[in-house]
C-alpha positions as CSV (number, residue, x, y, z in Angstrom):
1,X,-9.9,20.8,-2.3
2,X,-9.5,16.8,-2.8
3,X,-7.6,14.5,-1.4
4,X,-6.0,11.5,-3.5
5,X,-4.3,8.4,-2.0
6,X,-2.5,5.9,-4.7
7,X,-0.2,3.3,-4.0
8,X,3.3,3.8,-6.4
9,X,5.0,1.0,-5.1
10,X,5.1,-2.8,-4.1
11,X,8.4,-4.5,-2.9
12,X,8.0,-7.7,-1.6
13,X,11.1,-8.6,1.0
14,X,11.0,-12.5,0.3
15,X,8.1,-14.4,2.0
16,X,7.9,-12.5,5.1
17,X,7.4,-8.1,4.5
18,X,5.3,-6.0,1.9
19,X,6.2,-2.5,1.8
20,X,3.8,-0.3,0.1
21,X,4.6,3.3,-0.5
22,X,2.0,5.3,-0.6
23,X,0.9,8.9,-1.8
24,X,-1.5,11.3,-0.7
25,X,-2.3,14.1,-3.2
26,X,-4.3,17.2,-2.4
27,X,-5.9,18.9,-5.3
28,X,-7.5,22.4,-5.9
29,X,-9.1,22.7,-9.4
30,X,-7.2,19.4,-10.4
31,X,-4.3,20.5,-9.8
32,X,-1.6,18.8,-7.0
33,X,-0.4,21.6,-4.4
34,X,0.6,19.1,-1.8
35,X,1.4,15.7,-1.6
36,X,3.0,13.2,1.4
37,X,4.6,10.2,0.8
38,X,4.6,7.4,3.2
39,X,6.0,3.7,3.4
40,X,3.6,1.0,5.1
41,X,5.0,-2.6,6.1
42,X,2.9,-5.5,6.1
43,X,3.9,-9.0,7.6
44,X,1.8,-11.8,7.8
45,X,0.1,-10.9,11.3
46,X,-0.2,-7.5,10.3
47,X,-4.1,-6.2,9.9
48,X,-3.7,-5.5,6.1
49,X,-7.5,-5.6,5.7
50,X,-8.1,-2.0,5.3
51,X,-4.6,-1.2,2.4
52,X,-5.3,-0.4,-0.8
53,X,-6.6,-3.3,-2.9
54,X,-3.9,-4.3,-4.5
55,X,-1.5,-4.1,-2.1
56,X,-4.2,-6.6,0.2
57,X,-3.8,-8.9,-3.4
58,X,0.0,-9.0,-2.8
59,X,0.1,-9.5,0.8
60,X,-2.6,-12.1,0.1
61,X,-0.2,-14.2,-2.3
62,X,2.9,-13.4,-0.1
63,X,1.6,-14.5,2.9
64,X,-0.5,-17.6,1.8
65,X,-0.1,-21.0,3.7
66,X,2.6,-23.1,1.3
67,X,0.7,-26.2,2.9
68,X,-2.7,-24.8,1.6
């Protein structure tokens, strides 16, 4: 048994949420017999540190300082 976590979907809410939906797969022999789908929302004080990579790319351009 495996475990598989993907992100299949980015929706940036304007300037200040990032919700990523997420999947986790479990696999026996390569083949998915269970699955969860979940929804994480990121703002910009929200510890997005640990997310999948791209979604830490987005919230990285999202939430950037306009001044900077």
């Amino acid at each position: 048994m495996t475990k598989k976590l993907s992100c299949t979907s980015i929706k940036v809410m304007g300037r200040s949420h990032v919700l990523a939906e997420m999947r986790l797969s479990v696999l026996e022999q390569g083949e998915e017999v269970a699955w969860k789908v979940s929804t994480d929302m990121y703002n910009r004080n929200s510890d997005w540190s640990e997310a999948d990579s791209l979604v830490q790319q987005i919230c990285q351009l999202v939430f950037a300082d306009e001044a900077g």
